[in-house]
PyMOL Python script that loads the backbone (N, CA, C, O; Angstrom):
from pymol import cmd

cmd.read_pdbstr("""\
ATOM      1  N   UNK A   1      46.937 200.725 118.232  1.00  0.00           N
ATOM      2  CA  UNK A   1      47.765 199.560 117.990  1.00  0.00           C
ATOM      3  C   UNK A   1      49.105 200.022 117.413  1.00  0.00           C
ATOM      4  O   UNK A   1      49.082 200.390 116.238  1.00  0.00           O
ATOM      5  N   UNK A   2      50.218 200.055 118.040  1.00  0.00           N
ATOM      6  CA  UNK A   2      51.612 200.332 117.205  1.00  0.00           C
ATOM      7  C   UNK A   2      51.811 199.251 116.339  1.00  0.00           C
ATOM      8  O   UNK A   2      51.385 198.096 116.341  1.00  0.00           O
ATOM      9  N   UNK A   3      52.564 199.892 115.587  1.00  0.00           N
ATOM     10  CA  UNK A   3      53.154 199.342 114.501  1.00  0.00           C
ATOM     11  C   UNK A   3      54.476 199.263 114.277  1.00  0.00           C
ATOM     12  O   UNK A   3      55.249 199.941 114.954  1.00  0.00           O
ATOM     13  N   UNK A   4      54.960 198.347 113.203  1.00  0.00           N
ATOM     14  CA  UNK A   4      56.380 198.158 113.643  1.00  0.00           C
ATOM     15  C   UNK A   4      57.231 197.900 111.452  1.00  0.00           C
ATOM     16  O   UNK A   4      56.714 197.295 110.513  1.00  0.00           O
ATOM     17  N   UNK A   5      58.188 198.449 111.491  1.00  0.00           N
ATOM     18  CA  UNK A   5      58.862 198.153 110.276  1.00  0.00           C
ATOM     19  C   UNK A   5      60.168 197.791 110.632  1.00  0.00           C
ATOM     20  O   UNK A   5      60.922 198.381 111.407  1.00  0.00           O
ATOM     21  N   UNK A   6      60.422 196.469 109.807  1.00  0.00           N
ATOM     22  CA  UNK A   6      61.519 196.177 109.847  1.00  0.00           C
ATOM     23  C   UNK A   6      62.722 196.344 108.605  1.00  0.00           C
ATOM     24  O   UNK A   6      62.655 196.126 107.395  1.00  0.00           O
ATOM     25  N   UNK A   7      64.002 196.900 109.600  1.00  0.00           N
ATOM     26  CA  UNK A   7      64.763 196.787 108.418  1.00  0.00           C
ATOM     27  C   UNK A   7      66.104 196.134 108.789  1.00  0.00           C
ATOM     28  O   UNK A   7      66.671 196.257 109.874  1.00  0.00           O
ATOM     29  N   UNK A   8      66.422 195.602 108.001  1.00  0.00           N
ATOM     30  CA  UNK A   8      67.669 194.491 108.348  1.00  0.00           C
ATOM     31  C   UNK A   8      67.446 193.455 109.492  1.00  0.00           C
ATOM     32  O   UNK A   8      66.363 192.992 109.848  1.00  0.00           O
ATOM     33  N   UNK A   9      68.922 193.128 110.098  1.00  0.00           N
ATOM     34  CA  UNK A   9      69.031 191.928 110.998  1.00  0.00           C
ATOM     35  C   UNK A   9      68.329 192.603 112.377  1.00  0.00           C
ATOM     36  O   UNK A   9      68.743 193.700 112.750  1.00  0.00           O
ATOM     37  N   UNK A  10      67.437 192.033 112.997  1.00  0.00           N
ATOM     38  CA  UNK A  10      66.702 192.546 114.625  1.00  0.00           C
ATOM     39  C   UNK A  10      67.125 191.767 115.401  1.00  0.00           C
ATOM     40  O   UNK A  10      67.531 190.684 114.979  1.00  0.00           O
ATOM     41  N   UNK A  11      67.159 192.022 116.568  1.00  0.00           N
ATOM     42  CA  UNK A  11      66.676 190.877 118.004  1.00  0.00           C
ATOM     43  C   UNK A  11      65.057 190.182 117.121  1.00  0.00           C
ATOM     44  O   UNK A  11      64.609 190.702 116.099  1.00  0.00           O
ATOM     45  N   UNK A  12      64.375 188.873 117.861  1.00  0.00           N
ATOM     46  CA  UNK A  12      63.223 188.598 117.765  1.00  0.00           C
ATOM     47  C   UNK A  12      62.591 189.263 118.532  1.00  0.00           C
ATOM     48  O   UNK A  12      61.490 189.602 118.098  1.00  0.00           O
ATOM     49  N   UNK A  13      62.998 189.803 120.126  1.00  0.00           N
ATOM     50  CA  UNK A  13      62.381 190.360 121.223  1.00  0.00           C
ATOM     51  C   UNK A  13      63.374 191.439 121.258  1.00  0.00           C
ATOM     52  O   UNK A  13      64.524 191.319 120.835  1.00  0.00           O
ATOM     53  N   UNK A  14      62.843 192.569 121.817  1.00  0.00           N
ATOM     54  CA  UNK A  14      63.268 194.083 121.831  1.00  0.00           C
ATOM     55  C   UNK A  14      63.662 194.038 123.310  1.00  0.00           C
ATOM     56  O   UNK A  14      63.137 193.413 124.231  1.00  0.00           O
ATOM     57  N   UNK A  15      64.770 194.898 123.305  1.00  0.00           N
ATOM     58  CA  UNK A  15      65.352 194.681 125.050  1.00  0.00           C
ATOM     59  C   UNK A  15      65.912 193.436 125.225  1.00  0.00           C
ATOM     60  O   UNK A  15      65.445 192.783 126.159  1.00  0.00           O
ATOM     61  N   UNK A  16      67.190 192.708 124.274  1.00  0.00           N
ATOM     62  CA  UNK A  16      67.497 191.824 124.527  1.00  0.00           C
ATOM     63  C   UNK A  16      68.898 191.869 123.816  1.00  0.00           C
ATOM     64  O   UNK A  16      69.012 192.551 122.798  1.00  0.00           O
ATOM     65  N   UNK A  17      69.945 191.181 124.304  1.00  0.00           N
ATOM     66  CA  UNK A  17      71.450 190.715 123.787  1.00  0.00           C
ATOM     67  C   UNK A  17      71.251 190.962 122.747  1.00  0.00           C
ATOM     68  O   UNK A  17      70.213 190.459 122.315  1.00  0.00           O
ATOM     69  N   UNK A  18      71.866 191.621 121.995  1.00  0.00           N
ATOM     70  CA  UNK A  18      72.396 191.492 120.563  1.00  0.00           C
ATOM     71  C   UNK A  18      73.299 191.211 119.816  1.00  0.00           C
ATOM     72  O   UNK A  18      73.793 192.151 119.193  1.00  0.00           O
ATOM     73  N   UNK A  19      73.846 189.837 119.599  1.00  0.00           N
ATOM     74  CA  UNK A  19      75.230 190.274 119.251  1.00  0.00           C
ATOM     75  C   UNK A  19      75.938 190.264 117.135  1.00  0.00           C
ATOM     76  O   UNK A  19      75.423 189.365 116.470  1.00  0.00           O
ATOM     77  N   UNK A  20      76.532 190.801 116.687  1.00  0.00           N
ATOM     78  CA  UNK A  20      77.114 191.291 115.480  1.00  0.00           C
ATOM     79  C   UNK A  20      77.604 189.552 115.201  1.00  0.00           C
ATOM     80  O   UNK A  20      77.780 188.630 115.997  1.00  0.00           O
ATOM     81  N   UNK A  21      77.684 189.612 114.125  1.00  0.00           N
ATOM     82  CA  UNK A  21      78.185 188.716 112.915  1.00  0.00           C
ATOM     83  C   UNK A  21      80.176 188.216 114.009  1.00  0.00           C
ATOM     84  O   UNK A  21      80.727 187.142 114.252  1.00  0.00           O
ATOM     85  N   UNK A  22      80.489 189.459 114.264  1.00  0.00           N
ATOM     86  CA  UNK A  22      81.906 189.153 114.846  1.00  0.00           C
ATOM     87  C   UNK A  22      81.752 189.157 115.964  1.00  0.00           C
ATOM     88  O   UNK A  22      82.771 189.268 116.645  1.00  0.00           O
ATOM     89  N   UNK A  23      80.550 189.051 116.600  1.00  0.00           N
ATOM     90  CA  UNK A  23      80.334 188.732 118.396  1.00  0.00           C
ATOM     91  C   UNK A  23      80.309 189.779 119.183  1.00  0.00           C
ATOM     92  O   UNK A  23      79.930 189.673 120.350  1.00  0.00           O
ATOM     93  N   UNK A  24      80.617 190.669 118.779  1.00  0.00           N
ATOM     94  CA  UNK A  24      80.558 192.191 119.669  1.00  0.00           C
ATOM     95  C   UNK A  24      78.986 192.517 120.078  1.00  0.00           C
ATOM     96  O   UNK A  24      78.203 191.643 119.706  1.00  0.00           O
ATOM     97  N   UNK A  25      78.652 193.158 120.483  1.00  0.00           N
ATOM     98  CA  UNK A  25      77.457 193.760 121.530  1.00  0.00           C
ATOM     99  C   UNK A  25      77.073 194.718 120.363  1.00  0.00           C
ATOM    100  O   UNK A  25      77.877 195.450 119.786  1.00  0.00           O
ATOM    101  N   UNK A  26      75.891 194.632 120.120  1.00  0.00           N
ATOM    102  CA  UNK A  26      74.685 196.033 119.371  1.00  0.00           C
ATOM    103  C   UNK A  26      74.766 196.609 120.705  1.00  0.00           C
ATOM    104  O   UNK A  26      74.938 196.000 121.760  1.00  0.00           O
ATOM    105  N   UNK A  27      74.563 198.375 120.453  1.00  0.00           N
ATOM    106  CA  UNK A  27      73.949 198.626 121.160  1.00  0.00           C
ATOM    107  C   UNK A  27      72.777 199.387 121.028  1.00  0.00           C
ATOM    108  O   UNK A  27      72.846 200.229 120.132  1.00  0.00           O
ATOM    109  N   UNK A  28      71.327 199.329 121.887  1.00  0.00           N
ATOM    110  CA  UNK A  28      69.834 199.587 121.765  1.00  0.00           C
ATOM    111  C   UNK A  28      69.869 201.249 122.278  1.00  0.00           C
ATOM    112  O   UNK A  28      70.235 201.420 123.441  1.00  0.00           O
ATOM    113  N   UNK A  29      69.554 202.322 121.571  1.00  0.00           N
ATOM    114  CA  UNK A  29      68.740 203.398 121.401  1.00  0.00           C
ATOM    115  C   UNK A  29      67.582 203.742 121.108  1.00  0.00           C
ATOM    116  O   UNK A  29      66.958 203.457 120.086  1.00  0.00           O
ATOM    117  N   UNK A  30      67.169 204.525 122.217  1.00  0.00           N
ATOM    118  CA  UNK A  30      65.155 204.952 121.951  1.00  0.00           C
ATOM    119  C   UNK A  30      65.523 206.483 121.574  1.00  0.00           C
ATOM    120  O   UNK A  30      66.231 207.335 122.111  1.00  0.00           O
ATOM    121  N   UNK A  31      64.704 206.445 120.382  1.00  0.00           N
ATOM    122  CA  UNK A  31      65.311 207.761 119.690  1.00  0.00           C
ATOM    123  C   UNK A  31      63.452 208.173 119.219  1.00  0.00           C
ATOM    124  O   UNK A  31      62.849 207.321 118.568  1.00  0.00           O
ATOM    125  N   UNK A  32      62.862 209.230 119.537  1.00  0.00           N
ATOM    126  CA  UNK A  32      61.818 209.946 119.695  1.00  0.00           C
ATOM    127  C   UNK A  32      61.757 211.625 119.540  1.00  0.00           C
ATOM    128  O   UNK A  32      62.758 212.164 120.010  1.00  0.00           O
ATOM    129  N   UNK A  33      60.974 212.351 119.088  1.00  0.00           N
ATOM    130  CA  UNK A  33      61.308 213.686 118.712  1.00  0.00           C
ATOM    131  C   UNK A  33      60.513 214.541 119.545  1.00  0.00           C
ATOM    132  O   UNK A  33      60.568 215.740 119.275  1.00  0.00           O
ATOM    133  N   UNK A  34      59.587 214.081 120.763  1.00  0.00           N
ATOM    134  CA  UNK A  34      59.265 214.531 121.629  1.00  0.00           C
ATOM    135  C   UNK A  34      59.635 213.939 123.167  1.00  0.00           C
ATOM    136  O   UNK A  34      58.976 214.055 124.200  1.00  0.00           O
ATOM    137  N   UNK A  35      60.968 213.243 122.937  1.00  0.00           N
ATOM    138  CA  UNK A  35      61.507 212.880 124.097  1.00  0.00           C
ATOM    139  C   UNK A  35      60.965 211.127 124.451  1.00  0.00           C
ATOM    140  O   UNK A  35      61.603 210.298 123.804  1.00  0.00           O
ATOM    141  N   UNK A  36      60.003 210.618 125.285  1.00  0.00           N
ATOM    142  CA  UNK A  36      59.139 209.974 125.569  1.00  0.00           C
ATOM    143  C   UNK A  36      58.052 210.040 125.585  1.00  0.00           C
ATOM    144  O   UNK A  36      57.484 209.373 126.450  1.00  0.00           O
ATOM    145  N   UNK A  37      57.338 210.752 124.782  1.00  0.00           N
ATOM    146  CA  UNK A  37      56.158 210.835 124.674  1.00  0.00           C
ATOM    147  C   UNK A  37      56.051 211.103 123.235  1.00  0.00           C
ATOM    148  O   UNK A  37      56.803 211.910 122.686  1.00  0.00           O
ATOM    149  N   UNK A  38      54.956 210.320 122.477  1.00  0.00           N
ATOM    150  CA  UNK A  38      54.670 210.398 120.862  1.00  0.00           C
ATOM    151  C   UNK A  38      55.301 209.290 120.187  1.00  0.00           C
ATOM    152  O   UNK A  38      55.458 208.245 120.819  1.00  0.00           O
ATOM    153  N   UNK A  39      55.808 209.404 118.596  1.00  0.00           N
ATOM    154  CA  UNK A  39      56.091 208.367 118.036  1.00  0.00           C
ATOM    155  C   UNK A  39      57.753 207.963 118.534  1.00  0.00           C
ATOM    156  O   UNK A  39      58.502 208.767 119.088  1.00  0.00           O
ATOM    157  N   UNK A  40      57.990 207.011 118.305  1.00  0.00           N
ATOM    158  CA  UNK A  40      59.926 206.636 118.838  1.00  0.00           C
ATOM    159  C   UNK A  40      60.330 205.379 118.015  1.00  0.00           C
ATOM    160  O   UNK A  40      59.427 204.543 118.012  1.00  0.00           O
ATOM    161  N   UNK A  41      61.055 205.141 117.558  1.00  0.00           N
ATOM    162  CA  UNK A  41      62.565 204.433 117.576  1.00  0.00           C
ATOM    163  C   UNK A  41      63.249 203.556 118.090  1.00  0.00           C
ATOM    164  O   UNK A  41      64.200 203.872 118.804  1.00  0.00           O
ATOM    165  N   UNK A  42      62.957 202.363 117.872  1.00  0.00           N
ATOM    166  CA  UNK A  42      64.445 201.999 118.830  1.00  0.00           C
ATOM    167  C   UNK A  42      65.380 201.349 117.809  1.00  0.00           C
ATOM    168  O   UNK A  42      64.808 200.641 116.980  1.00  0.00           O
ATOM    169  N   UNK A  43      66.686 201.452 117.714  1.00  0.00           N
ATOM    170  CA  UNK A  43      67.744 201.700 116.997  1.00  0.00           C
ATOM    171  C   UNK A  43      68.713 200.694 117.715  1.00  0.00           C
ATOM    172  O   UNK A  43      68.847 200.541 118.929  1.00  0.00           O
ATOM    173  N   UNK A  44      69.360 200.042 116.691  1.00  0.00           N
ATOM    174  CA  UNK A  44      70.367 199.616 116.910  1.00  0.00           C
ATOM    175  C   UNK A  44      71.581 199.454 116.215  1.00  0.00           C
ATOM    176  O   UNK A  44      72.543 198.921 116.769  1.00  0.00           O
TER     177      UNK A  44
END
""", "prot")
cmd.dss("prot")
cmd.show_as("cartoon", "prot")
cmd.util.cbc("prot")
cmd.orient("prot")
């Protein structure tokens, strides 16, 4: 079962528009230390 921690402002759903306090675009990074495979990240 993954698990998930939150910190600060998120999307509700992952893979979706994000936009900043001044309307500009987040942008989404998958950040992992064996590439795609093992534990990962996604960053914004």
């Amino acid at each position: 079962m993954p698990f998930y921690h939150k910190m600060g402002k998120i999307p509700p759903k992952r893979h979706t528009i994000f936009k900043s306090p001044e309307g500009a675009f987040y942008y989404e990074q998958l950040f992992g230390t064996i590439g795609f495979d093992g534990m990962s990240s996604l960053l914004y």
